[in-house]
C-alpha positions, 0 to 999 in steps of 0.5 A: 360259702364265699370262694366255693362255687357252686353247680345249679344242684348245689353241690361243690365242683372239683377242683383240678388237680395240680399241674407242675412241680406239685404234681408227682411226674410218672416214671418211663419205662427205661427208668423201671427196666433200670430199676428192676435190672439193679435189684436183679444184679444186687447180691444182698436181695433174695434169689427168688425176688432177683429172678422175679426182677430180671424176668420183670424187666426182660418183660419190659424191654421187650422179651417175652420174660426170656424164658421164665415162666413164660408159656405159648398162648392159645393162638400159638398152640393152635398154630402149633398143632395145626403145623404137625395135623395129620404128620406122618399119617394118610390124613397129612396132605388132605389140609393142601389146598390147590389154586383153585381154592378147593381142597383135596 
């Protein structure tokens, strides 16, 4: 076909998609933290997709969803329990170890 080009196999190659106005521009984050905030405080939406939104853009900004179905992780468990390991029994002080890099 004229105007098409062709590879050395004979099969069509792709054009680039289109650059400029054409081309849908991709939303920031501030500008979904926006958007998520207003339905959050919009009274005419349901509780449940307003608590959903808030905890969405509390994500977002940089919380940890403020407390709403959020959980620790693995590592923080393990942090955790190793914390309180061996607390109020014989066993409590056998994780210190002395500067020669040896434990008890």
């Amino acid at each position: 076909m004229p105007g098409q080009k062709r590879s050395k196999r004979g099969a069509k190659k792709k054009r680039a998609a289109p650059k400029g106005p054409a081309r849908a521009r991709r939303r920031t984050v501030d500008e979904i933290v926006a958007e998520l905030s207003a339905i959050g405080f919009d009274s005419s939406v349901d509780a449940n997709v307003r608590v959903r939104a808030l905890a969405k853009a509390a994500e977002l900004a940089g919380g940890k969803g403020a407390g709403v179905g959020s959980k620790p992780g693995k590592k923080e468990q393990a942090a955790a329990a190793a914390a309180t390991a061996g607390a109020g029994t014989e066993w409590g002080d056998d994780l210190n170890v002395e500067a020669a890099g040896r434990a008890n």
